[in-house]
N, C-alpha and C positions, 0 to 999 in steps of 0.2 A: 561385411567382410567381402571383400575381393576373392575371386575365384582363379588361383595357378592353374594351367593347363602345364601337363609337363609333359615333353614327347622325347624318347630317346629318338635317337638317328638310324635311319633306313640302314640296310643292311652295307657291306662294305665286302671288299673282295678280302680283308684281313678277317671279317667274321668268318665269313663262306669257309676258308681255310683252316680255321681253328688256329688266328697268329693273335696274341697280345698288341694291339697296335700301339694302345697306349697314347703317348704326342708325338710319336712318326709323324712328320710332314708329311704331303701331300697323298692323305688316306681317303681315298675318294666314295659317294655310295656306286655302286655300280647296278647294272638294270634292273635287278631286284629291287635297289634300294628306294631306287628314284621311282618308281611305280607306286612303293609302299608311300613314299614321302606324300607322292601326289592325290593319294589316295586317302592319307590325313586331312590332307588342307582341303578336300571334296567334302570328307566328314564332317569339320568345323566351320565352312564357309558360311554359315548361316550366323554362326555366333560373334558376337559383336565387339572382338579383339582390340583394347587398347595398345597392349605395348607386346615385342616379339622381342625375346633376349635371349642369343644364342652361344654357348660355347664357342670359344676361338677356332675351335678344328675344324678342318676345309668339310667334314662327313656332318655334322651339327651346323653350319653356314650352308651350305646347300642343302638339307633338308628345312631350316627354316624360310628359305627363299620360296621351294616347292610347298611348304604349309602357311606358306603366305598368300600366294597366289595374289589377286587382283588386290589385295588391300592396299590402300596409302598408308601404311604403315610401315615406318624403316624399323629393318633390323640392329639392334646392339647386339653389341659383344662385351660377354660380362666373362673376366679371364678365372674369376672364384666358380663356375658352372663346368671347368673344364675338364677331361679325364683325369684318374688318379693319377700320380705321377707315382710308376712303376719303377724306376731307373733302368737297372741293369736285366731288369726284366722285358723291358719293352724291347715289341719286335721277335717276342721268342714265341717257339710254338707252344700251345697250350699243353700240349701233351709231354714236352720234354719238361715242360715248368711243374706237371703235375708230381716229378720224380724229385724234385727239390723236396727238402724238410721240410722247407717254407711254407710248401702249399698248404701243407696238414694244419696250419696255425691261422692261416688266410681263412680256411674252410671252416673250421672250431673255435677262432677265437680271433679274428679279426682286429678287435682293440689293442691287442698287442703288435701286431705287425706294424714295422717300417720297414720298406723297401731298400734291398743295396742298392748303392750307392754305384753310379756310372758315370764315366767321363763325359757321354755323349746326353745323355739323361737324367733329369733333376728328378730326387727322390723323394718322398716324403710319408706319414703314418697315414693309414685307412682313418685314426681318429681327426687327425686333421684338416684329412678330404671331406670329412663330414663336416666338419664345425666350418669350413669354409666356406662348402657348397648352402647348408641350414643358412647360414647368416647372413648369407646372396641371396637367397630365396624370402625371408623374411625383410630386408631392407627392400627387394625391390616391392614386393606386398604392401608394403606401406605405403611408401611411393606411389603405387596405383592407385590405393586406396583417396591415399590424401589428396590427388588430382584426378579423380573421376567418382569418386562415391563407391560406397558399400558392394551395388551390385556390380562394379565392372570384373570384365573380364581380361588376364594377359597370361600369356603362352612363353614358356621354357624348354629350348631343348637343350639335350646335356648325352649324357649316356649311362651305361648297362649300373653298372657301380654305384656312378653318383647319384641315379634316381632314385637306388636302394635303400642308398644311408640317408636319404631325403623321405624317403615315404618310414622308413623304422623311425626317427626321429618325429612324422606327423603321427606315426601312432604308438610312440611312448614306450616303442619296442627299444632294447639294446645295441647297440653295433653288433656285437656278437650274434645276433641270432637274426639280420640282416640280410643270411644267406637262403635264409625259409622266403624271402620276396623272389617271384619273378619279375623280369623287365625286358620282353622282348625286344628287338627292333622294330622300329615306329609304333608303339605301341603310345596310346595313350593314357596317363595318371592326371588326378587331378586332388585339388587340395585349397582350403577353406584354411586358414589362420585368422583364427577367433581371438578375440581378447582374453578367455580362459584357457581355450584349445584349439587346436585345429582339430579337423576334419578330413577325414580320407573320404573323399567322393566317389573314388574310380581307382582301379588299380590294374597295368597291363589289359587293357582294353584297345584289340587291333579289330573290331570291328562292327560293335554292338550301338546304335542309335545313341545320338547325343542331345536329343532336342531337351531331357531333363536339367540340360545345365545350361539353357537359359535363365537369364535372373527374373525370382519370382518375388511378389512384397512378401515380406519375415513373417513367418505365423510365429515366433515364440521371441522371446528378449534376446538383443545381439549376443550371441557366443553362446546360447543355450541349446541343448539338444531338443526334438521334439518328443514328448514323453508319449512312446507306445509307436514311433518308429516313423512320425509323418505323413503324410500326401504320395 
């Protein structure tokens, strides 16, 4: 099994603010951000990154560049890892958005929400951002897999939302209760897709040693857990 690294993006002058950025053009990290970004790719630089596949937004492309650092490794752009598409939401303050009905359904029950609809802004359902972002995540999994072998490693950055409904789906939780994960900025998740299951290895991890996710040979049969907790 291939091993995801998955990093949300450094912090953004739209977080610092408390604004929805959503797919605003030109959402930058700003010095907080790019410190934290840089401060990934310090933590990871040991580990032995096949592939780097970054959300289209300018704040996910320059933190995979800064978590890239010295590798010959080019960046993609995979547009299914992108932010939710918020519509009419995007660009608002979080606080005025929290007066909306809406939000109450966002926060309790997530699978039913779609976003209104904006002239300026393509909308679409938290269920859909999941199944799209899941399905980008497992195709490129494969991928890795099938052109490096079991132990390789490749890295995702995405953001707050979508690494959410991506770490709920590796651990069999609901959309709805999605909201129980955090996902700081630059924080690092990681994740193991087994031929029975995946595996959540790391979850919102901004600064704790990473040498355990080197690849080690399998103590137990591919996609099995080890019985009584491992090494």
């Amino acid at each position: 099994m291939a091993l995801a690294l998955i990093v949300r993006h450094g912090r953004t002058a739209a977080n610092a603010s408390g604004t929805l950025a959503g797919w605003t053009p030109g959402v930058a990290l700003d010095d907080v951000g790019r410190e934290q970004a840089t401060r990934v790719g310090s933590r990871v630089a040991d580990l032995p990154v096949r592939r780097i596949v970054a959300s289209p937004l300018q704040r996910c492309q320059e933190t995979a560049e800064l978590v890239r650092g010295v590798r010959d490794v080019p960046i993609e752009t995979a547009d299914d890892l992108g932010e939710c598409k918020y519509g009419a939401w995007t660009g608002q303050p979080l606080k005025d958005l929290a007066k909306d009905p809406l939000w109450r359904i966002v926060q309790d029950q997530p699978s039913a929400v779609t976003f209104p609809a904006s002239a300026d802004f393509e909308a679409e359902s938290m269920r859909a951002m999941q199944a799209r972002a899941v399905a980008a995540m497992r195709r490129i999994d494969l991928e890795v897999t099938q052109e490096f072998g079991d132990q390789a490693i490749w890295l995702a950055v995405s953001h707050g939302d979508v690494i959410k409904a991506i770490l709920a789906d590796a651990l069999g939780t609901h959309l709805d209760q999605f909201q129980r994960i955090t996902v700081g900025p630059a924080s690092l998740s990681a994740v193991r897709y087994g031929p029975a299951r995946p595996f959540v290895v790391r979850m919102n991890d901004t600064g704790g040693d990473v040498t355990d996710l080197i690849p080690k040979p399998q103590e137990t049969p591919e996609g099995d857990a080890p019985v009584g907790g491992g090494s």
